[in-house]
N, C-alpha and C positions, 0 to 999 in steps of 0.2 A: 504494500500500500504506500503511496505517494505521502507524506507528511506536507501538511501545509502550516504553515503561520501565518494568523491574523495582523494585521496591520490596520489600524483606521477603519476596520471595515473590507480593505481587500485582503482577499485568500493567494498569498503566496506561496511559492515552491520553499520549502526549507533548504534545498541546493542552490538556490538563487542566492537566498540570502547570506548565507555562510560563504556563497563565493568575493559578494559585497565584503563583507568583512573581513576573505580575510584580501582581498582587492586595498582595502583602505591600510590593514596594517603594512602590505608590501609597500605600499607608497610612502607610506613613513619610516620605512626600512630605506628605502631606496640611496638616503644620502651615504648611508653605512657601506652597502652595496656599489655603489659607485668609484669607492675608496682603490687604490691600487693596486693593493696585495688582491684581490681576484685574477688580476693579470698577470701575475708573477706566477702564478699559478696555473697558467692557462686556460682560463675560463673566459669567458666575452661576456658583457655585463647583461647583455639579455639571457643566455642560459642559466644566470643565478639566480636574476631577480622572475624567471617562469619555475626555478625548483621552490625558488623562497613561496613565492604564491601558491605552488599543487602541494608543500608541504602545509603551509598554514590553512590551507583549506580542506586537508584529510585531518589533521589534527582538531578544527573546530568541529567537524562533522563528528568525529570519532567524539570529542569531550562528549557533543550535545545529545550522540545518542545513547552515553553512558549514565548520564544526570539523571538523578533521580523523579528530578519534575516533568521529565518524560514516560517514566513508568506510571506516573500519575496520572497525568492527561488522557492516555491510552488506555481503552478499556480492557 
């Protein structure tokens, strides 16, 4: 079954949102990310800041479907 979240009245996708979130933390990662040492490393700043984003977005999904206020909600 699809999970949605309420918002104001609209019924959104719970993968929507958690990809917003974690969308938002990447960008405030990004000055970190941008830093040198990625390069010294051989990495190009787009392929850190797409793992930094698919990690903080399996790890929000994973918290939120561990929380107990989801055992709750669900009947």
């Amino acid at each position: 079954m699809i999970e949605e979240i309420d918002l104001f009245g609209v019924y959104m996708p719970a993968a929507l949102v958690w990809a917003a979130v974690a969308a938002g933390l990447t960008a405030l990662l990004r000055p970190v990310l941008r830093l040198p040492w990625p390069r010294l490393l051989g990495y190009h700043a787009g392929q850190l800041e797409l793992a930094c984003f698919l990690g903080l977005w399996w790890a929000i999904a994973l918290l939120a479907d561990s929380s107990p206020v989801h055992a709750m909600v669900l009947p």
